[in-house]
C-alpha positions as CSV (number, residue, x, y, z in Angstrom):
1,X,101.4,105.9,75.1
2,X,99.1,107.6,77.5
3,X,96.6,110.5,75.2
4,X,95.2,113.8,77.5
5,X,94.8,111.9,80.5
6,X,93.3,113.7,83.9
7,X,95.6,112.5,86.4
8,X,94.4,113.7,90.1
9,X,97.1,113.5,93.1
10,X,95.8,113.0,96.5
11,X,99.1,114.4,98.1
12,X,100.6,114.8,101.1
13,X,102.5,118.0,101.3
14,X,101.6,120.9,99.6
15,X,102.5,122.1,96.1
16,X,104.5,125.5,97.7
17,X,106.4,122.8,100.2
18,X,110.0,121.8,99.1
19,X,109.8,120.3,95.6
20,X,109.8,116.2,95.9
21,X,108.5,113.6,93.8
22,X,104.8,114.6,94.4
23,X,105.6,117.7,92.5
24,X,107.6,116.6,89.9
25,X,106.2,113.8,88.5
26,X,102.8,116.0,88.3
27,X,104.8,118.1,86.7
28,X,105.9,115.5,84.1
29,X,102.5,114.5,83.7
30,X,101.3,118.1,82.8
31,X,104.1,118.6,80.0
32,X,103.5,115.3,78.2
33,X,100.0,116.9,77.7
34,X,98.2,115.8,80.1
35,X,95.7,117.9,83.3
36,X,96.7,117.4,86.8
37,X,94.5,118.3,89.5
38,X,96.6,118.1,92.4
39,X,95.0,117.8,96.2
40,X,96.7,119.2,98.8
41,X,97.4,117.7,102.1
42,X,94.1,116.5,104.1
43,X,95.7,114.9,107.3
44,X,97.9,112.0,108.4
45,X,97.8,112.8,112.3
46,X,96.2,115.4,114.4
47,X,97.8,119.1,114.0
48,X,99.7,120.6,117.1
49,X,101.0,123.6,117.5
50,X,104.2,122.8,115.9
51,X,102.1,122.9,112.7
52,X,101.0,126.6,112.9
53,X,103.2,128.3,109.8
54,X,102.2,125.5,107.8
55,X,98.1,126.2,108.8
56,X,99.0,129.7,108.1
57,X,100.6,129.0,104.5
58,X,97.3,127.1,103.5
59,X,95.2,129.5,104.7
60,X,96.7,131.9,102.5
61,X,96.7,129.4,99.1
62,X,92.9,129.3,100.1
63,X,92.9,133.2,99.9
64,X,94.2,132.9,96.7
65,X,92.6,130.5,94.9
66,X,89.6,132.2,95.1
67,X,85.9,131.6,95.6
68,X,86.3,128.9,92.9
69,X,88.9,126.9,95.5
70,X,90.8,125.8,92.7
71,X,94.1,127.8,91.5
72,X,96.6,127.1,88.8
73,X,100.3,126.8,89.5
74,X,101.4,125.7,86.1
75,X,100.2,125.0,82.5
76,X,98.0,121.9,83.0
77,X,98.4,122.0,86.9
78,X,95.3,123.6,89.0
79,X,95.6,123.2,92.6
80,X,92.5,122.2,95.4
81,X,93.4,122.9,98.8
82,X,90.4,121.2,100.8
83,X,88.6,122.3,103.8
84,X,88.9,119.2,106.2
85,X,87.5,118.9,109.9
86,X,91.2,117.9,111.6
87,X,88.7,115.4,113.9
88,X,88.8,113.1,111.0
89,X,88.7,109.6,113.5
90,X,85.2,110.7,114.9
91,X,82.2,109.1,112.9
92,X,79.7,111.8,112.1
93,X,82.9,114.0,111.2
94,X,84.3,111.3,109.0
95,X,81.1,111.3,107.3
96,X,81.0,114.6,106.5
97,X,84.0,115.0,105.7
98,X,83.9,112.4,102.5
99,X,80.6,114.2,101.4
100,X,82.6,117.3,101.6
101,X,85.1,116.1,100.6
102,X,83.7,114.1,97.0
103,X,82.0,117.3,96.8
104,X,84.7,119.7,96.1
105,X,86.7,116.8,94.2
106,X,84.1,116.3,91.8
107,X,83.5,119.9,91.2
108,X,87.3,120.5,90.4
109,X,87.3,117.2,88.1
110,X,84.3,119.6,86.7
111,X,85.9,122.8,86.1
112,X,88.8,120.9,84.1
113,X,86.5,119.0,81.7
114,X,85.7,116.3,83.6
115,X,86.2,112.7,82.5
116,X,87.5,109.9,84.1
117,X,90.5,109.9,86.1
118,X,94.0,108.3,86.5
119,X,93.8,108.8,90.2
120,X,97.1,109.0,91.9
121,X,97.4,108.7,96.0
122,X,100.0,109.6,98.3
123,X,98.0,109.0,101.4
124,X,95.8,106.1,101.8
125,X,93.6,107.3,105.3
126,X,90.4,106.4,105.3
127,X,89.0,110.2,104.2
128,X,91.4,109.5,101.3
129,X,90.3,105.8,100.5
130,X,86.7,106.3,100.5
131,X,86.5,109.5,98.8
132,X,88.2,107.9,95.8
133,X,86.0,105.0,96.3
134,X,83.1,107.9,95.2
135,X,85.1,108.8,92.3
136,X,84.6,107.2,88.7
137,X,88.0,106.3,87.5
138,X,90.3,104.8,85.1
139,X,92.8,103.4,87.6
140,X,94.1,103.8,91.1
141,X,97.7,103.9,91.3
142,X,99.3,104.1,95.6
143,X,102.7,105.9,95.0
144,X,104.2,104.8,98.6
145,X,107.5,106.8,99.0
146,X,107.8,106.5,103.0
147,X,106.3,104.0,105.4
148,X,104.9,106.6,107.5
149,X,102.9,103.6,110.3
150,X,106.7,104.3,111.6
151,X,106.7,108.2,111.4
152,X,108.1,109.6,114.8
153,X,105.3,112.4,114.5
154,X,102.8,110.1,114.2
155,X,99.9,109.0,111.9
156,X,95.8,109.0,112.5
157,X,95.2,105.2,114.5
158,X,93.3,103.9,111.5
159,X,96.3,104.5,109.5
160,X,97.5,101.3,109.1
161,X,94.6,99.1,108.2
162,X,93.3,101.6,106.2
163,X,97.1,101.4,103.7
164,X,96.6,98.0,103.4
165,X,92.9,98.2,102.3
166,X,93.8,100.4,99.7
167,X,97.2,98.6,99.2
168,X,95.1,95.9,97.8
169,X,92.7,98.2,96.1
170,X,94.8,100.0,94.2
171,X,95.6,99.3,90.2
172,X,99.1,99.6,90.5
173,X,101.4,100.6,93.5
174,X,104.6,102.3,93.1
175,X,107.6,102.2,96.1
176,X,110.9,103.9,96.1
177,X,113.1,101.7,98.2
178,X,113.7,97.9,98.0
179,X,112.7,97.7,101.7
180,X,109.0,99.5,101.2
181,X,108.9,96.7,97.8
182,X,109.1,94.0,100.0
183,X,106.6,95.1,102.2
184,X,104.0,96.3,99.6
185,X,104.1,93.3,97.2
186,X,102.8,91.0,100.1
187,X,99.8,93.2,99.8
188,X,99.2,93.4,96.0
189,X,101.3,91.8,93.1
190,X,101.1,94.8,91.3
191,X,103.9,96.2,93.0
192,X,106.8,98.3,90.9
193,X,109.9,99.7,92.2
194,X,110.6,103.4,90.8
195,X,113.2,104.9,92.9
196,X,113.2,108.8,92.9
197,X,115.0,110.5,89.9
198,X,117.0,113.8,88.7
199,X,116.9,116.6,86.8
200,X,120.5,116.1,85.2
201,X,121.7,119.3,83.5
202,X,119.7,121.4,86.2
203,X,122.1,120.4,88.8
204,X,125.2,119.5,86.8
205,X,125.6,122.5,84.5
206,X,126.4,125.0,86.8
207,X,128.8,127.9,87.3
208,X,127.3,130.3,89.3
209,X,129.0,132.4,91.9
210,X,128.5,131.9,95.5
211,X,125.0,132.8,97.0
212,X,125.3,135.6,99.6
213,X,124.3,133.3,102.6
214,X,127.6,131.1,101.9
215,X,130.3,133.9,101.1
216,X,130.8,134.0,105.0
217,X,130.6,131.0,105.7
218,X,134.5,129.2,104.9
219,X,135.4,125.9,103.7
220,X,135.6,123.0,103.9
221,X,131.6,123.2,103.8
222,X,129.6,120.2,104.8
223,X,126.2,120.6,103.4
224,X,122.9,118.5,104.6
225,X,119.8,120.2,102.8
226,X,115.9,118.9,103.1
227,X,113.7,118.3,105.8
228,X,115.2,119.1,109.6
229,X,113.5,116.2,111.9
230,X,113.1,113.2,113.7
231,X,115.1,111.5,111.1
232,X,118.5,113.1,111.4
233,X,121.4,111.8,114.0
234,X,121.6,115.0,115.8
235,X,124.5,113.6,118.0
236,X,126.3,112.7,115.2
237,X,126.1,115.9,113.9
238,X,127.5,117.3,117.2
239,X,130.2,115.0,117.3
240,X,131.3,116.1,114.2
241,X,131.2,120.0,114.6
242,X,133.0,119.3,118.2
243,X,135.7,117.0,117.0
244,X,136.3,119.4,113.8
245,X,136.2,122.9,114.5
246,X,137.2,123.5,110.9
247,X,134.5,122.4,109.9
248,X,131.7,124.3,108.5
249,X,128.5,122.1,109.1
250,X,125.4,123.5,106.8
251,X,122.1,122.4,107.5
252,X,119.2,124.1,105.0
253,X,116.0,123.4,105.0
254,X,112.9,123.4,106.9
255,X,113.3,122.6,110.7
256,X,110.9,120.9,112.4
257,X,112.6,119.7,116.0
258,X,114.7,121.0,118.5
259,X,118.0,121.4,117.3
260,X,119.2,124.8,120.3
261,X,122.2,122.0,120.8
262,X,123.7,121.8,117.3
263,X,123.3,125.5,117.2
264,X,125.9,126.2,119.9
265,X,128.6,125.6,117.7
266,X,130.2,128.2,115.6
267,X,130.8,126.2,113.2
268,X,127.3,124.8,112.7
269,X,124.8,127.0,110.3
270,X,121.3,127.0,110.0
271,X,120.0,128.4,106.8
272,X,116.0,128.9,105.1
273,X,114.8,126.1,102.7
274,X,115.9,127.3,98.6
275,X,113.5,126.7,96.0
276,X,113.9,124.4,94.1
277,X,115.4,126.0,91.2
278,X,118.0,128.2,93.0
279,X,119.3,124.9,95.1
280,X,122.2,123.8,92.4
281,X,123.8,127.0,93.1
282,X,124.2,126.2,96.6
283,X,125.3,122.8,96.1
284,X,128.2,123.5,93.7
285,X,129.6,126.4,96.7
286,X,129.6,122.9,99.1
287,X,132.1,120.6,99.4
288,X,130.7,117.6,100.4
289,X,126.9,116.7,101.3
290,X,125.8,114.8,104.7
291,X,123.2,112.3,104.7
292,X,123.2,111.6,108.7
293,X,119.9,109.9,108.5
294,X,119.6,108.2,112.1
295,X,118.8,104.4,112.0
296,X,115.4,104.2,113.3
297,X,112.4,102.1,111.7
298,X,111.0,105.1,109.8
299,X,114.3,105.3,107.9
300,X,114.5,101.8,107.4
301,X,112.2,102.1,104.6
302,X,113.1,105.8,103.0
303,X,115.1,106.9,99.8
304,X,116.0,110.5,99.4
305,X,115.0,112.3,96.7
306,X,117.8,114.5,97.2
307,X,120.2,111.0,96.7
308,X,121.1,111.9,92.6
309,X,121.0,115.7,92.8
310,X,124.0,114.9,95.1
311,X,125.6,112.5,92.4
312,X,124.3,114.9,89.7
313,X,127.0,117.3,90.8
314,X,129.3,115.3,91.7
315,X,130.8,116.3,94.7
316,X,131.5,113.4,97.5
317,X,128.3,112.3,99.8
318,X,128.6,110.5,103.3
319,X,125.4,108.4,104.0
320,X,124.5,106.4,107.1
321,X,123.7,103.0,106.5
322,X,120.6,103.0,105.2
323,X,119.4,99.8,103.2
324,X,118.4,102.7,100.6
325,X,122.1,103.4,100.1
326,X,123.7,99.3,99.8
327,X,123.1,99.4,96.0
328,X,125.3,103.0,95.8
329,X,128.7,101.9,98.0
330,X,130.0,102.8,94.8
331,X,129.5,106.0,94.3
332,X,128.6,106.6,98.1
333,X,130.3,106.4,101.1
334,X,127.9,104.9,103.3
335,X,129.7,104.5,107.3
336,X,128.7,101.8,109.7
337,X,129.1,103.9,112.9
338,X,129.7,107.4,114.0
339,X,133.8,106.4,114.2
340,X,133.7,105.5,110.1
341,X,131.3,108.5,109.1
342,X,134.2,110.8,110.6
343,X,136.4,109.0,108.6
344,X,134.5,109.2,105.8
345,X,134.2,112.5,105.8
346,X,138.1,113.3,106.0
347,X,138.5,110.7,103.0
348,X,135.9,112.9,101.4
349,X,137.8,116.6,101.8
350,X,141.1,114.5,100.3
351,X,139.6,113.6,96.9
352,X,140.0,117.4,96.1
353,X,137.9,117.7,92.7
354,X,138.7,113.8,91.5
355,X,137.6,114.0,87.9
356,X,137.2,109.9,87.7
357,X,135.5,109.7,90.6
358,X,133.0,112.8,89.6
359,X,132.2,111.3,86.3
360,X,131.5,108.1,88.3
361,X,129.0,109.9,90.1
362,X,127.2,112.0,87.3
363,X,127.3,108.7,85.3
364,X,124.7,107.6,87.8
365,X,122.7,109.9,88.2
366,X,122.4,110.5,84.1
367,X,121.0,106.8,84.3
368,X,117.9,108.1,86.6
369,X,116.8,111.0,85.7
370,X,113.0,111.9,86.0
371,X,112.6,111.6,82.3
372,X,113.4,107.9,82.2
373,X,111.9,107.4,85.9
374,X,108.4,108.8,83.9
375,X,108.6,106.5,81.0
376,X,109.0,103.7,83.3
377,X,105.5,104.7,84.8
378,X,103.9,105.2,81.4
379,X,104.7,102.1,80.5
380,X,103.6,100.4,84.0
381,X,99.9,102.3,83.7
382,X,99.7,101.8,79.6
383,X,99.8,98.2,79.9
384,X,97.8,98.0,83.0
385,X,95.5,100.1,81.1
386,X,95.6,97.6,78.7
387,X,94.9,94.5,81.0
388,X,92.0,96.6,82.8
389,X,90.2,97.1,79.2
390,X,90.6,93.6,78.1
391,X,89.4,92.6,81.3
392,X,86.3,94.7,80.6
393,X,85.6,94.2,77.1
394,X,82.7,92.2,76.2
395,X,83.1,88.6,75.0
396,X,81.9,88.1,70.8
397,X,79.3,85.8,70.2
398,X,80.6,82.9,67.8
């Protein structure tokens, strides 16, 4: 069992984004005991302008944490947001970025105590990569949730061979989808798949009433929630709203491409992302949940967090067919085409509050919840911690 650990998180959203792994699994981390010094975002790809609000945000975590840089968001959690040149592919700025960069790391590491680190990566650019290379640590563990080489917004051009330096590198690598496994354990043997996990009784015991936002909005309700991108089948989602008027099609969350087309429907509703701790109330006022992820190569390789919060409820989910979502045909409806997702969906209004096929669901999702998904990990880095110490010890003289 892992004892006061510093674990720092090299992330790649920020801890006031939409609560995802990154954030709960840091959170697990800080109440077994341990301190997390979690790094916010330094770059994947060059900012546009479609990045502004999020610029802003930072800016004003930057405010707030101070002249120290360094703010706490939850017992054993303090937060770093860096200050990073965007430029990051140009030589000298590289360079100084990593000093800077070390810099403000080791300082933070500092302020907490100090000690060696578990470090924990999300991103694996080359400002990331090196930087931890200056670090003194216990382990490196790569936690690869997406393969982001195929992200339509793009990534920084040394992206690639930069992930499978550190790929190699790392102590242990974590992936959340069978398809990322069989990419990532070509590159290091040490590769464990730990698919995303669920706070059970948070989103299956609930009775609240209906949020304000959905009293005027009439069943049946069809209910996507998380990020708004690349990633969704627009079309399909217009296809549906025109074909079914009836329908009320609910899409919340953050939107981050064009989406003036869906919005011409009546029947089509657009609402702000919920934190994390007021999104069970919305999904128990649903009643079913889209997953219309489009089958591009970025998808290929993704598993939603939001997959068991769906089953933790209950409530029928119609899925796209993802390789993510083979494994869950029993407790998913997963549609070849956009003709068997409309039927889906019609075979998903009928069940009308099934109790078997509810308990089916929740039964799942009690099986992978985040507790059990963190004592997996504990286990993978206690007996790599283990391995590495034997490894290390010196040999007695006979």
């Amino acid at each position: 069992m892992l004892k006061n650990e510093l674990v720092v998180c090299f992330a790649n959203l920020s801890w006031d984004f939409m609560w995802l792994r990154h954030q709960e699994l840091m959170a697990q981390f800080a109440q077994a005991g341990h301190r997390v010094l979690f790094i916010e975002p330094i770059g994947l790809r060059m900012p546009g302008w479609q990045d502004r609000q999020r610029i802003l945000a930072r800016i004003r975590n930057r405010q707030r944490a101070g002249a120290r840089g360094i703010r706490q968001v939850m017992q054993n959690v303090w937060v770093v947001d860096p200050f990073v040149n965007p430029f990051q592919e140009i030589g000298i700025v590289h360079r100084r970025n990593v000093r800077a960069l070390t810099a403000q790391v080791q300082n933070a590491i500092a302020e907490l105590g100090g000690g060696a680190p578990i470090v924990w990566t999300y991103i694996p650019t080359p400002l990331a990569r090196e930087t931890i290379a200056n670090l003194e640590r216990k382990l490196l563990i790569y936690d690869c949730v997406d393969a982001l080489t195929e992200n339509p917004k793009g990534v920084f051009q040394s992206y690639a061979e930069s992930e499978k330096i550190l790929s190699r590198e790392a102590d242990i690598v974590l992936v959340t989808s069978h398809t990322l496994y069989e990419r990532q354990r070509a590159l290091n043997p040490r590769t464990y798949y730990v698919p995303h996990g669920v706070l059970y009784e948070k989103f299956a015991d609930v009775h609240p009433p209906p949020p304000r936002e959905l009293k005027n909005i009439p069943a049946p309700r069809l209910l996507f929630f998380g990020g708004i991108d690349e990633r969704l089948d627009l079309q399909l989602l217009e296809r549906l709203a025109a074909r079914h008027p009836a329908w009320h099609i609910i899409l919340m969350g953050v939107v981050r491409t064009d989406i003036a087309a869906l919005q011409k429907f009546s029947n089509v509703h657009v609402l702000p992302p919920q934190p994390h701790d007021a999104l069970p109330v919305y999904l128990h006022h649903a009643d079913i949940f889209l997953l219309p992820y489009a089958r591009i190569p970025f998808s290929h390789y993704m598993n939603p967090v939001k997959l068991h919060e769906c089953f933790a409820v209950g409530k029928p989910t119609v899925a796209t067919a993802l390789p993510a979502f083979q494994e869950y045909r029993d407790v998913l409806y997963v549609a070849q085409d956009a003709d068997e997702y409309e039927q889906f969906v019609l075979t998903a209004l009928a069940e009308k509050d099934d109790a078997a096929k509810i308990e089916l669901r929740r039964a799942r999702a009690r099986a992978n919840t985040w507790a059990k998904r963190f004592a997996e990990i504990q286990e993978i880095i206690a007996n790599r911690e283990a391995r590495v110490s034997n490894l290390q010890a010196p040999i007695s003289k006979l």
